[in-house]
C-alpha positions in Angstrom: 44.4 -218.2 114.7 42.7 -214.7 113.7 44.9 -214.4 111.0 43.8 -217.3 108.9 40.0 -217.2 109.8 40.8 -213.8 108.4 42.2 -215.0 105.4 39.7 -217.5 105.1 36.5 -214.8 105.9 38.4 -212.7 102.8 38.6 -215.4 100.4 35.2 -216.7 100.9 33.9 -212.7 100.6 36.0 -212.6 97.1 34.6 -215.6 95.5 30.8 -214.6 96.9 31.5 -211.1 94.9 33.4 -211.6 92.0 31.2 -211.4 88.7 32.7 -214.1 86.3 31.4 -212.4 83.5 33.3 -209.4 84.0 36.7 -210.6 85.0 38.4 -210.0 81.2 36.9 -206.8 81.3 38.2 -203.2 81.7 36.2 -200.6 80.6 37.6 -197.2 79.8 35.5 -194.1 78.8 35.6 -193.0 75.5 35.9 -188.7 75.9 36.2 -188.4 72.0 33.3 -189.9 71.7 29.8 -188.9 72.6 29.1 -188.7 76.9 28.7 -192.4 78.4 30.6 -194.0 75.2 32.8 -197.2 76.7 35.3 -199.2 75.1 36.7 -202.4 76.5 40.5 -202.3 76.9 40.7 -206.0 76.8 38.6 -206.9 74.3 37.8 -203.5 72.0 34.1 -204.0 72.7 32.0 -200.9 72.7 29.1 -199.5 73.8 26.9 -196.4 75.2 25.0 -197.0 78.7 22.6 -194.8 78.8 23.1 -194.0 82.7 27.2 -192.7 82.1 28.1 -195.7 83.8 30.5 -198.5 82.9 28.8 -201.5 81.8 28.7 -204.3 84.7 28.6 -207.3 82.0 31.4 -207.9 79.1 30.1 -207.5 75.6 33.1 -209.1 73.6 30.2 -211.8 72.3 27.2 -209.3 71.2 30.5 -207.6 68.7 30.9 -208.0 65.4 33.8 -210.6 64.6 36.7 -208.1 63.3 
């Protein structure tokens, strides 16, 4: 019985906390570039955050089509 409400108290916690908006993302720091450069491994999108930090939203739609 503690197993599922377990299971059920972890699922619950995943969907409360998941950001849908960054799901295809995985952002990688660019070291060739300047410090805090980012590129999206999924999408190609990049970017420079200003506090070295990955970005917490996806930017494949603020690109320029390729």
């Amino acid at each position: 019985m503690l197993l599922i409400v377990g299971i059920i108290v972890t699922f619950v916690l995943i969907v409360v906390f998941s950001n849908p908006r960054m799901r295809g993302c995985r952002w990688r720091e660019d070291r060739r570039a300047a410090p805090g450069t980012y590129r999206c491994a999924a999408c190609g999108a990049h970017t420079v955050t200003a506090d070295g930090k990955p970005p917490r939203v996806c930017l494949a739609d603020q690109q320029p089509p390729r």
